[in-house]
N, C-alpha and C positions, 0 to 999 in steps of 0.2 A: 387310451386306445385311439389309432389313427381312425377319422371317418372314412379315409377314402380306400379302407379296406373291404372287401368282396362280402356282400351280407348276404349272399343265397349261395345254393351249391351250385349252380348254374353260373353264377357270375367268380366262384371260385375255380371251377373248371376254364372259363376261357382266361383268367390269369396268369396262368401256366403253374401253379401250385403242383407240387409235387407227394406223394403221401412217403413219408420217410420214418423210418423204425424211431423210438427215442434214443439207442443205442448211436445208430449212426447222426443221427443229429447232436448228440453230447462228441462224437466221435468228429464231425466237420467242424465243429467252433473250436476244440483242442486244438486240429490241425491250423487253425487261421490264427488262433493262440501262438501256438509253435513259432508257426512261420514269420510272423509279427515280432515275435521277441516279451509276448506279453505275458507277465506270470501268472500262474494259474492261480495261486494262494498268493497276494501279495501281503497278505498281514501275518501269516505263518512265519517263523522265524525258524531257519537252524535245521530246513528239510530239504534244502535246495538241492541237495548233492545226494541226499538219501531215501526220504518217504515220495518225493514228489516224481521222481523218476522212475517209483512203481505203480505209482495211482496213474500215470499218462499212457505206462504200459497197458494196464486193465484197461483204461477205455480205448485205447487205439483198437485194444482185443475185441473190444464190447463183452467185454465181462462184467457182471455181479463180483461186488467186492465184500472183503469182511476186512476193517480196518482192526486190526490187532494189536493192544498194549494196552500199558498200567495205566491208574487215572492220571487225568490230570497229565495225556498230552495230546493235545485240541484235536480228541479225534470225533467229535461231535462238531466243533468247529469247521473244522474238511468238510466234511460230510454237507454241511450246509452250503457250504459255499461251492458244491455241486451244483446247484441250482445255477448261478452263472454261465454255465456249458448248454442251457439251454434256449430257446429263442427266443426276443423279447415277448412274440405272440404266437400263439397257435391259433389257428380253427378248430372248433367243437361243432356239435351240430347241439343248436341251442334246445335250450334245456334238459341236456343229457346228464346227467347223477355220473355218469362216470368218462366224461370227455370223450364219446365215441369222434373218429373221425368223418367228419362227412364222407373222403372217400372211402373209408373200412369201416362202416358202424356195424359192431357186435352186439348192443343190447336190443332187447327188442321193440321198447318205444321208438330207437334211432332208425330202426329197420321198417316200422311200423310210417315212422312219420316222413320219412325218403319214397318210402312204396306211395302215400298217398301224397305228396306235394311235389314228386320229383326234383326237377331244378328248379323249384319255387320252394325249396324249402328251405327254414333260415338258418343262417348259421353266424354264429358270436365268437368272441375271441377272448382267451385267458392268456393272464401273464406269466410270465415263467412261475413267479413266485405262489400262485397258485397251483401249479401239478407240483410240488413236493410236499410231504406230507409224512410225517416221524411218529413214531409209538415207540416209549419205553416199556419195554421187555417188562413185566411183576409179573409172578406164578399166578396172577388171579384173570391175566388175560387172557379170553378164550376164541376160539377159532371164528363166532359169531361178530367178536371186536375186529376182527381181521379180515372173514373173507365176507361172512353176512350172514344171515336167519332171514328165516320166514315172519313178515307180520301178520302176525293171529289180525289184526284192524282190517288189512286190504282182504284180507280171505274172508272175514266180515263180512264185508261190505261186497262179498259175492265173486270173487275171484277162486281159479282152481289154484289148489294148492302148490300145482306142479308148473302155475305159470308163470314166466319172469316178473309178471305184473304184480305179483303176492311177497317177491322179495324186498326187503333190505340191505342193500350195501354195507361191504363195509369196508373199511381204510383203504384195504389194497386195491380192491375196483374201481373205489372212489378216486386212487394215484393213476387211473389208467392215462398212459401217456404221459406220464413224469417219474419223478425219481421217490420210492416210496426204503424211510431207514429203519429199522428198528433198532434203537439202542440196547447196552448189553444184553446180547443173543442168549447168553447160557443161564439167565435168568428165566426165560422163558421155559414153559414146560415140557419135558419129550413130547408128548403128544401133538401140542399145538406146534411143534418145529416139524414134526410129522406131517402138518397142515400143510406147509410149506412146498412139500415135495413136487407138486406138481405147478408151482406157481415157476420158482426156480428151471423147472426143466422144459416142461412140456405148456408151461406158459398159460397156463387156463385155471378158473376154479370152479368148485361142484358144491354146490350149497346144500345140503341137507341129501345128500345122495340123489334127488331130481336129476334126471340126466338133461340139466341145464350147464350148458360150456361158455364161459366167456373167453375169449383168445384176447389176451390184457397184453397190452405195450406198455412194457416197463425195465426201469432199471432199478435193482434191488440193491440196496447198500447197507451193511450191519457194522456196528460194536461191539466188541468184547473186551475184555480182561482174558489173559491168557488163562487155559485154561487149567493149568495147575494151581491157580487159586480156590485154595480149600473150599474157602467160604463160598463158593459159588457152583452154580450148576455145570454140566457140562453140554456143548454143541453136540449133535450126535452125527455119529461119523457119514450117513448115507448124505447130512445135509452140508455136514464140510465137502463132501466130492461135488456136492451141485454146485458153490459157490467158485466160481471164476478164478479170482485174484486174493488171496490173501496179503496184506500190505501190513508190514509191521513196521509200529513207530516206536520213537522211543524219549527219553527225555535230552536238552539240551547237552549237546555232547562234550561245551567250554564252557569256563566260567563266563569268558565276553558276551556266547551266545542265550546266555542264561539271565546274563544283566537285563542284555538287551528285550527280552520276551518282558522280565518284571519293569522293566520302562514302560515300558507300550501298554502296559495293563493294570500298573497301581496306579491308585490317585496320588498323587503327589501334589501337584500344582497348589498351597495354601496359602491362604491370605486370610489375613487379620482387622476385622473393623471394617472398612468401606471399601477394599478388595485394591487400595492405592498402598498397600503395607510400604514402607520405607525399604525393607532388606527383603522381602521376602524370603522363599523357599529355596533354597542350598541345600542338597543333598550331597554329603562329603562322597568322592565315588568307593573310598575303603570301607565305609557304611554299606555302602551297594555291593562293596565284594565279600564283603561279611556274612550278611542276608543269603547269598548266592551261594556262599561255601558252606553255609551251613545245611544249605539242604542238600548238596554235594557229597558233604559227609555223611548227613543221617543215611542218602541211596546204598552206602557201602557199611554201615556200622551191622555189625553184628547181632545189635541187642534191637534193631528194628527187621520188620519181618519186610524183607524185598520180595515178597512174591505180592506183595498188598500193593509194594512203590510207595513213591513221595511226591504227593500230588506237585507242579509247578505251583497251583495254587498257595503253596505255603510259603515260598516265597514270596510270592504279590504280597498276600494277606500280611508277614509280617515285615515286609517293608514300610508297606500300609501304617502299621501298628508303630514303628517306630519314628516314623514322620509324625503321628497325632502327638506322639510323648511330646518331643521338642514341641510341635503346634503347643499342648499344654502348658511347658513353662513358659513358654515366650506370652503366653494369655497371662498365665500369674504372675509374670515380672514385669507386666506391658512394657514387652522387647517386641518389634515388627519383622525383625528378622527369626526366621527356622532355621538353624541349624542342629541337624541329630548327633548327637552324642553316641559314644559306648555306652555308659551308661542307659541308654535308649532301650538297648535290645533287652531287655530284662522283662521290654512292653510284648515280645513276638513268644513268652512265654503261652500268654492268652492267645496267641493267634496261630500256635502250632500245634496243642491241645487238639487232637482228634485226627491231627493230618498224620502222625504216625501211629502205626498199628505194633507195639514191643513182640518180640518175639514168646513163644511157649512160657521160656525160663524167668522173663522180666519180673517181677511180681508187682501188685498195683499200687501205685503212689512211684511210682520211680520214673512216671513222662517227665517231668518237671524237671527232675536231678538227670536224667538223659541227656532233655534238652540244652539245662543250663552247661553242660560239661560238652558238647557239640559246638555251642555257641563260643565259649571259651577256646576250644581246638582251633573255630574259624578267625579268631581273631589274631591266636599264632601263625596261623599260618600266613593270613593275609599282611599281620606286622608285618615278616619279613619281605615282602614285595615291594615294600616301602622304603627300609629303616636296617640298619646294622646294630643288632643289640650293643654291641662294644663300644659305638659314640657316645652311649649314655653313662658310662663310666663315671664322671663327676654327678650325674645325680644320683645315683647308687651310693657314692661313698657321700652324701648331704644326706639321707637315711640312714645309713650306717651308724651313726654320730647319733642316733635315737631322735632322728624328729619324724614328725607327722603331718601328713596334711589330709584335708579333710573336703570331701566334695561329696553333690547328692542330684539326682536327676531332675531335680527341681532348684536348682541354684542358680542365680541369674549367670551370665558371662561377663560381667565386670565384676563382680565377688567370686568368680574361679578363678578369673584371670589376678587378680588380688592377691591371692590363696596361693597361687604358684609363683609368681613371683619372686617370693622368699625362696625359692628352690634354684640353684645356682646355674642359671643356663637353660632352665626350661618355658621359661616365656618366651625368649629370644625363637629357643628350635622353634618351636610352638607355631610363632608366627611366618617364619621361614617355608614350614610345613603346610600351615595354613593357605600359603602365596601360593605353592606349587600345588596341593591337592583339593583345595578348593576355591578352582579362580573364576567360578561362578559369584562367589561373594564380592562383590563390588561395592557397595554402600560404606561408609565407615562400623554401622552396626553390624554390618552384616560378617564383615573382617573381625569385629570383636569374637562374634559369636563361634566363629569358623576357628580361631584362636584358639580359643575354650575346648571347642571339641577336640581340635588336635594335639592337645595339652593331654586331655583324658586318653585320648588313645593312645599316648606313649607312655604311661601310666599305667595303662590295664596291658600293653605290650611287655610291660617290662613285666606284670604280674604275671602273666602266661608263660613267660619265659622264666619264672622264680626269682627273679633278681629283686622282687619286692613281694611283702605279702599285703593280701589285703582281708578288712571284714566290713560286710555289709551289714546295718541294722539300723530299720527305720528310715529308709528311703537315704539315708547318707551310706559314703563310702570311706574308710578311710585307710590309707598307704602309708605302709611304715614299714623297717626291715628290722 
């Protein structure tokens, strides 16, 4: 905090300090946002044209918002990064439990300590990041979490029951003068959204029926899952009419825009030994469009329940998962270069496990065989983005002829690259493939390993396509027709 800000009420009145709604102060920094060219969510990827155009409406409105959709798309994210819209400092009137403003204080210590020290009385400054303030929605939280109870201590210790001086805050009075969210709404109980009612409208709360009034400056901001999802509660209608702006988000609308979110949020970056790895981390980008179609598909498959969604999460996660496989072998081959294989995704089995919820009819034990038959779909589809099944014609008729070759997600890249050689023409693609789709691989290992992979994925292309079969058993793979 700067010192040479106003430390009494006296000396903040003659600074020309203005007392401004938090509505309209999230509502002037938008505008200078705007006018600026500055974005409001700069780490949000894929709303620019859609969510973010209704959330700048709401506050231009000064509306209460309820961000609406399936998990797992950054709508707790948003929400936080509200706090931004606010000013680096405010004034309180120090030591107030709920940020009263020196010029408006509503509780009655602020009232009490202004009436006896006038403009001698002091006043301290918080950071934005302290007026925001979130509680997840569970059935067990009760209007006392929320608005406040009486302390049976202070009424002790000899206070009337009925006086502000006997209460306890809580969350929301505590947000007075910031942005206060609660995450999934319809979790919450009727009752306690009941509570609600009057904070939302008429702006005040009533603790224990004491006709004690706090007039709280605030902006309310919720989450939900739409609410035709079974498994969950539902908002009730009197408090959807109080909420302002409803804002529905949704998941990445492109595969590009969908890469790009699982860029920005898995770990990738891996190193090996003293962190000088020779080849480093190569992530082929048809690896990355794989991952990315595969949760693409599962959004639209039949046999997972869309009203649940597919979290983005699952993507990262099994990106995630299929970078540690490669990280793995290249540890048991001491190779310095990463590069993921097809082979790889077999690792996003573990890391999809729970991210889809099967429909009624699935019966249980079939995630696995879902997932693996999604993951397969992804790779036909993204072969073709690449690759004309029909050039591969001579390797097709080199199986044909009854041979075999033999590969496993633990096999170095100079014993795959070995292994295919004997196969007429597919080293050569291989590395050709490797130049153009992974020209992050610069190192000589690293070319090796990038080789390998693109070997395998014309290999498991051709399988998806039937032109070869294959059977997996015991960590090898092996392709024959």
């Amino acid at each position: 905090m700067a010192t040479d800000r106003p430390r009494t009420l006296g000396e903040l009145r003659r600074s020309g300090h203005r007392l401004e709604s938090v509505k309209d102060e999230m509502r002037r920094n938008l505008v200078r946002k705007l006018q600026s060219g500055e974005p409001l969510f700069p780490n949000i990827l894929g709303y620019e044209e859609t969510v973010v155009p209704q959330i700048q409406n709401a506050i231009l409105s000064r509306h209460d918002m309820l961000f609406l959709g399936l998990r797992g798309q950054a709508k707790t994210r948003m929400l936080r990064q509200l706090v931004h819209l606010l000013d680096d400092a405010a004034p309180i009137v120090e030591g107030s439990e709920i940020h009263d403003h020196p010029f408006h204080p509503v509780s009655r210590y602020a009232r009490d300590l202004i009436a006896e020290k006038g403009d001698d009385a002091p006043v301290a400054w918080i950071g934005r990041e302290e007026r925001y303030n979130e509680k997840l929605a569970t059935p067990d939280v009760t209007i006392a979490d929320l608005i406040g109870e009486i302390d049976m201590i202070k009424h002790a210790e000899g206070r009337y029951l009925s006086s502000e001086a006997t209460m306890h805050y809580g969350l929301i009075p505590r947000t007075n003068r910031g942005i206060f969210c609660i995450n999934e709404l319809p979790d919450l109980a009727p009752k306690i959204q009941v509570g609600l009612f009057n904070v939302l409208e008429e702006r005040d709360v009533q603790i224990r029926g004491y006709p004690i009034r706090l007039e709280l400056d605030l902006c309310l901001v919720f989450s939900a899952n739409p609410e035709d999802y079974t498994n969950r509660g539902r908002i009730v209608t009197p408090l959807k009419d109080r909420i302002g702006s409803v804002v529905r988000t949704h998941y990445p609308l492109t595969r590009e825009i969908g890469m790009a979110v699982n860029d920005q949020n898995a770990w990738l970056d891996r190193s090996i030994g003293d962190g000088e790895a020779e080849g480093g981390t190569s992530v082929p980008g048809y690896i990355k469009e794989v991952v990315e179609e595969a949760s693409r598909l599962a959004r639209t498959s039949p046999h997972v329940n869309q009203q649940s969604g597919v979290s983005v999460r699952m993507s990262i996660a099994n990106l995630e998962n299929v970078v540690s496989n490669a990280e793995r072998r290249a540890l048991a081959n001491r190779e310095s270069a990463i590069v993921p294989r097809v082979g790889d995704l077999a690792a996003a089995l573990s890391s999809s496990r729970g991210k889809l919820e099967l429909t009624m009819s699935e019966e249980d034990g079939h995630e696995d065989k879902l997932i693996q038959r999604i993951l397969d779909e992804a790779v036909k589809n993204v072969f073709l983005l690449h690759f004309d099944v029909r050039e591969f014609r001579p390797i097709v008729q080199h199986f044909e002829s009854g041979q075999t070759l033999e590969t496993g997600d633990m096999l170095g890249s100079q014993a795959v690259l070995d292994r295919i050689a004997k196969v007429p023409g597919l080293r050569k693609r291989a590395e050709e493939a490797a130049a153009e789709l992974v020209p992050q691989a610069k190192t000589p290992e690293a070319k090796l390993a990038a080789a390998a992979s693109a070997a395998e994925f014309i290999l498991e292309g051709l399988h998806v396509h039937n032109k070869l079969n294959k059977s997996a058993k015991g960590g090898g793979t092996s392709y024959q027709r």
